[in-house]
N, C-alpha and C positions, 0 to 999 in steps of 0.2 A: 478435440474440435467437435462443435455438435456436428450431429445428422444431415447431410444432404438436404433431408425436406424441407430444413429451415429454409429455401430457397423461396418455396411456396409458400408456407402455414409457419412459422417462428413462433416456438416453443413458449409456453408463457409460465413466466415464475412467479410466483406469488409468497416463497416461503423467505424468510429474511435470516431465516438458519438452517438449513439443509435437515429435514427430520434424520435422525439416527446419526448424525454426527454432532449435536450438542456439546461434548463434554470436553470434545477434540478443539472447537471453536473457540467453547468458554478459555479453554489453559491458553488461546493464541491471545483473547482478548485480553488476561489478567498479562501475558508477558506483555504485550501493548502500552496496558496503561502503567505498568511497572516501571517501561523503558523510557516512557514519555513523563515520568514526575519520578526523575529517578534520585532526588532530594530527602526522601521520606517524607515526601508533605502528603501524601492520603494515608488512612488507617486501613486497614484488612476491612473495614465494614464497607467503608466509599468504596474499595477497590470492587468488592462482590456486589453492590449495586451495582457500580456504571458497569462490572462486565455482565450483570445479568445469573451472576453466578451462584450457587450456594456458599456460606463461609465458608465451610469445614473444603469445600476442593481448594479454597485460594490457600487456607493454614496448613493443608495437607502439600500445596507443591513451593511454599516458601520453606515449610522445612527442608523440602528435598532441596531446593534451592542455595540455602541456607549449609549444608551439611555438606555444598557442593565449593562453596565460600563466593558464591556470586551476587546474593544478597544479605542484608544483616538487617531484621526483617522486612522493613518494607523499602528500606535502601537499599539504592543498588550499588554495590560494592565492588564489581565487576563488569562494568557494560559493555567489553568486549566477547567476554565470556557468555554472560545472557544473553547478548545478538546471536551469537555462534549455536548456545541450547535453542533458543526458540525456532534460528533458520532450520534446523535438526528433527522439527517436530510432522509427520507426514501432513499433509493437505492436497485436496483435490477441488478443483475448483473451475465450474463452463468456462468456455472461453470460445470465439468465434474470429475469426481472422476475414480483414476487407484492404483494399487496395485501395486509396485516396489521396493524392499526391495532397490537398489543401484540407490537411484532418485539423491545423493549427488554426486557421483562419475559420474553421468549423466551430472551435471550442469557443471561439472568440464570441460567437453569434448565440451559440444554441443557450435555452433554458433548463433543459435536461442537466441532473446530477449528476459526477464523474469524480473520480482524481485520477491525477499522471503517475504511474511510477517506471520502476525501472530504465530505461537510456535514455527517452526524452525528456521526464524527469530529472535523472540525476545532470544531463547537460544544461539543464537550468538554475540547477544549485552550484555543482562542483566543475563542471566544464570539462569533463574530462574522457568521457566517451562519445561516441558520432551518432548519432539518435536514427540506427539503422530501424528500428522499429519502436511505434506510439501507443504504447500499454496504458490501458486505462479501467477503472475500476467502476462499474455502475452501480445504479440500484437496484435491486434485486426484480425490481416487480419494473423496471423499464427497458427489458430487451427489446421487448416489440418497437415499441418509441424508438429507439435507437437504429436499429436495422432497418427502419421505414426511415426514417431522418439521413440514414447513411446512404443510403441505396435512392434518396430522391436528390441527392446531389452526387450522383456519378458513382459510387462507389461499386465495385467490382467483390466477388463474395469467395472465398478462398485467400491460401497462403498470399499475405501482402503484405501492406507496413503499417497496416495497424490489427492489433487485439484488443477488442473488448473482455474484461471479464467480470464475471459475479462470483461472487464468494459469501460475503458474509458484510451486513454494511455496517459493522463495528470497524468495520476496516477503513470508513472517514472519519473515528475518530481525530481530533488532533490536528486536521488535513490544515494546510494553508496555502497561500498564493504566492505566486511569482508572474509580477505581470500580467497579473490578471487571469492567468493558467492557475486551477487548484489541482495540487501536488500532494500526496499521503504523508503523515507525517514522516519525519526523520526515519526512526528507530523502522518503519515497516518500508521505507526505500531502501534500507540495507540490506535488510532481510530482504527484500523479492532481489536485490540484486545477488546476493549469496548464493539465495537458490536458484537466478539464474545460471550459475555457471560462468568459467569460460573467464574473460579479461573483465567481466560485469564484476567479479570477484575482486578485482585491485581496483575498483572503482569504490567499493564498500568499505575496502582495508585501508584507503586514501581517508573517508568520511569518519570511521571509527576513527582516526591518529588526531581528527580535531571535533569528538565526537558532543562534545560541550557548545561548541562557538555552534559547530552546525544545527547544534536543540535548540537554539538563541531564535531561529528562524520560522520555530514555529510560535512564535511570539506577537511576531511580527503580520500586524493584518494584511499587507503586500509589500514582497522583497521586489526591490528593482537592483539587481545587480551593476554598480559601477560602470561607464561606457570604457573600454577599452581604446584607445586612441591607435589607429592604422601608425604602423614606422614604414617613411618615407625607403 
């Protein structure tokens, strides 16, 4: 959680890659776009542009990859395997915690960049957990934005039911809509639910079992999920 003082003065980021953590990033982004065209349709050149990476790191960990039987080269051969290596890999990433009973009616309005992931997220796709708390991903350089946007509609600053976080905004790769809510791609809603822990984990192991039909969705410029009809 940041510092306290964010209460008065909120910290301002400016960096869209954490300095001294580059190389940690790049291997999250290549698993990323690896897991999200998991077809073989980009070559090791596309993959090291859009991750911003040098070749030789992406040909250096598709061997390992490779040697691991998860990919055959730029296929992916194993996507439950590669979801499981990539959730495996450390990251550290701000986050800030606000208390906002209408953070959904919020998303609806604001202009500010985000994606959903982990419970409220996944209860938009799969329906399968109770969206005890509204994870969301910003942009690097719009904390301030956001904390003044949270806090001039009610929001309270401490453990609540929502986090904001920054990381890394390779992390909207791929993202799509549900309803008009933009949600992180597939392949990185598992992964944050893996690494969440806990039941968030048989919510991932639910997604991986139909892990094709659920890539189908980022296809899709906005999913509206089927209305479920009330039994009498």
């Amino acid at each position: 959680m940041m510092p306290m003082q964010s209460l008065v003065q909120p910290p301002s980021y400016t960096a869209q890659s954490p300095k001294g953590r580059h190389r940690g990033i790049k291997t999250e982004r290549i698993f990323r776009i690896l897991l999200n065209n998991p077809e073989n349709t980009f070559t090791r050149y596309r993959i090291a542009k859009s991750a911003q990476a040098e070749q030789i790191q992406v040909s250096l960990l598709l061997r390992r990859l490779e040697k691991s039987h998860l990919v055959k080269g730029t296929y992916v051969a194993d996507p439950k395997g590669l979801l499981t290596e990539w959730s495996r890999l450390p990251i550290k990433f701000e986050s800030q915690s606000y208390m906002l009973t209408n953070i959904l009616d919020l998303l609806k309005k604001t202009s500010l960049d985000y994606a959903l992931t982990t419970y409220q997220a996944e209860t938009m796709v799969n329906h399968y957990l109770f969206p005890t708390r509204t994870d969301l991903y910003i942009r690097a350089n719009d904390f301030e934005k956001w904390h003044n946007l949270l806090g001039e509609n009610g929001a309270l600053v401490g453990g609540g039911n929502v986090r904001i976080r920054l990381y890394d905004d390779h992390v909207f790769y791929n993202r799509f809509y549900v309803n008009g809510y933009s949600i992180v791609s597939i392949p990185q809603l598992i992964v944050d639910l893996i690494r969440e822990g806990g039941v968030a984990v048989q919510a991932a192991e639910m997604m991986i079992r139909d892990y094709h039909n659920f890539l189908q969705l980022n296809q899709l410029e906005d999913y509206r999920p089927p209305l479920v009809e009330a039994v009498a």
